[in-house]
C-alpha positions as CSV (number, residue, x, y, z in Angstrom):
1,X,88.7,105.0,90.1
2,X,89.0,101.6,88.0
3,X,86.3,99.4,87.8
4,X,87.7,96.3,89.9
5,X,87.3,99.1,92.8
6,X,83.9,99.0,92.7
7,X,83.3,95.7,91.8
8,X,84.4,95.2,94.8
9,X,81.5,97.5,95.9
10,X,79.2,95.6,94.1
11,X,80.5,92.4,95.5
12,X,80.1,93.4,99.0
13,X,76.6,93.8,97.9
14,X,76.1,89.8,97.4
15,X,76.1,89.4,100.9
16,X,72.9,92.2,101.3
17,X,70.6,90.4,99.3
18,X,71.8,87.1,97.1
19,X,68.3,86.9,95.5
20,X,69.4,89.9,92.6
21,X,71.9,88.3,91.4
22,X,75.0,89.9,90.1
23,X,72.9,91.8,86.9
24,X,70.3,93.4,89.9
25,X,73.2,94.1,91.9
26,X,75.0,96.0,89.6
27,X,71.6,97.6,87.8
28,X,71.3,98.9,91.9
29,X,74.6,100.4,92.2
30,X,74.2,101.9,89.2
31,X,70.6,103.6,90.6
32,X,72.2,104.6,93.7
33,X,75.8,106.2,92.8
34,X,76.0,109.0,90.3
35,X,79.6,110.5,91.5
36,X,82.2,108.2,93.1
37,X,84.9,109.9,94.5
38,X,88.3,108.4,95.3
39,X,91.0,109.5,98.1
40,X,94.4,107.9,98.3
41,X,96.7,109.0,101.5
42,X,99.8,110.0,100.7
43,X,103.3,110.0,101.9
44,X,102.9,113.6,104.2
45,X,99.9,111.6,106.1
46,X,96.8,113.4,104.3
47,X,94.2,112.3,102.1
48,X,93.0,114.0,99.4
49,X,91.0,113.5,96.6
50,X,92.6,111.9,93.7
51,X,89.6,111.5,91.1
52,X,86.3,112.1,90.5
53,X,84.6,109.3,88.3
54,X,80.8,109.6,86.9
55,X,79.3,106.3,86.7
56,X,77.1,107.0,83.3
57,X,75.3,104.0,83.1
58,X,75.5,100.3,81.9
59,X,76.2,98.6,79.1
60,X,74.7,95.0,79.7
61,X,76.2,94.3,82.6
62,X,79.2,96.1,82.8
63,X,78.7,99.2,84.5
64,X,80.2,102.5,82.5
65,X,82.6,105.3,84.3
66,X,84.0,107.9,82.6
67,X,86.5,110.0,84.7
68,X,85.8,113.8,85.1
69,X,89.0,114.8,87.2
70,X,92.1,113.1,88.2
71,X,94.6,114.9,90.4
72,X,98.3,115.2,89.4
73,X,100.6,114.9,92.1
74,X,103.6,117.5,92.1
75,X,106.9,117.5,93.9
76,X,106.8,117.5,98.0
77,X,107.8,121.1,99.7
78,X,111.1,120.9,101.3
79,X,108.9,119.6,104.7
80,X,107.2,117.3,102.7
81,X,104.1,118.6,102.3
82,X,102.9,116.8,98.8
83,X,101.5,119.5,96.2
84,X,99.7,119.0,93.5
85,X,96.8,119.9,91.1
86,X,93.5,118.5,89.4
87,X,93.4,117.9,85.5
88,X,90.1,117.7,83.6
89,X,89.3,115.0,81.5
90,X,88.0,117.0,79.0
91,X,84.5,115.1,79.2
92,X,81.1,116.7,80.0
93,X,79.2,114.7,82.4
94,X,76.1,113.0,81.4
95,X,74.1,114.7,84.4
96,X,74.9,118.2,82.8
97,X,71.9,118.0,81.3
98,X,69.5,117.2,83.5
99,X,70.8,120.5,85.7
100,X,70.6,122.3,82.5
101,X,66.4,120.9,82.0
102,X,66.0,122.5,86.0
103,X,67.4,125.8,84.9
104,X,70.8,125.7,86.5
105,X,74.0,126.9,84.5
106,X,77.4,125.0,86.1
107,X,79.9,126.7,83.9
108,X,81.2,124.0,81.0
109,X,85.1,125.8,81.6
110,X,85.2,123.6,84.6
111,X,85.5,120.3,82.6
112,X,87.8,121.9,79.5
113,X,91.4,120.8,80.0
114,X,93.9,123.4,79.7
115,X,95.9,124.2,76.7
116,X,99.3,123.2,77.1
117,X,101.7,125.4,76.5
């Protein structure tokens, strides 16, 4: 996910309620999304998910993503069926902790990128 995607989000928001302005819309959308998830259909005729992007907060009023997952497209199967795989980022999201403070243990291996080899 880039952030003139959801921008675009954000702008759509004007229309809602013009009386925030552009620093209360985006300070919302920040409150409201944690996770934004992005699909992209591709040339076999399915979606899937193509990344998994934290928002993690603000800085000002620029509003701060940090990818967790992106997937990597492979080559088609001789019917076309498009393979592929997700790649960490190698970043920890920021609301690890908070599951960690309500005794939940996601396993960190999950965001580790693989050795390449």
């Amino acid at each position: 996910m880039d952030i003139a995607s959801l921008k675009l989000i954000v702008a759509g928001s004007v229309f809602v309620s013009l009386a925030l302005g552009w620093a209360g819309l985006t300070t919302s959308v920040r409150a409201a999304i944690d996770i934004v998830i992005q699909l992209t259909r591709f040339s076999d005729g399915r979606r899937r998910m193509t990344a998994i992007t934290e928002v993690a907060g603000m800085e000002g009023e620029q509003l701060l993503l940090t990818e967790l997952f992106q997937y990597r497209r492979g080559q088609a199967s001789p019917e076309g069926m498009v393979g592929g795989y997700f790649e960490p980022s190698g970043q920890i999201p920021a609301f690890y902790e908070s599951l960690r403070n309500e005794g939940q243990t996601p396993d960190l291996g999950i965001f580790q990128r693989a050795n390449p080899t």
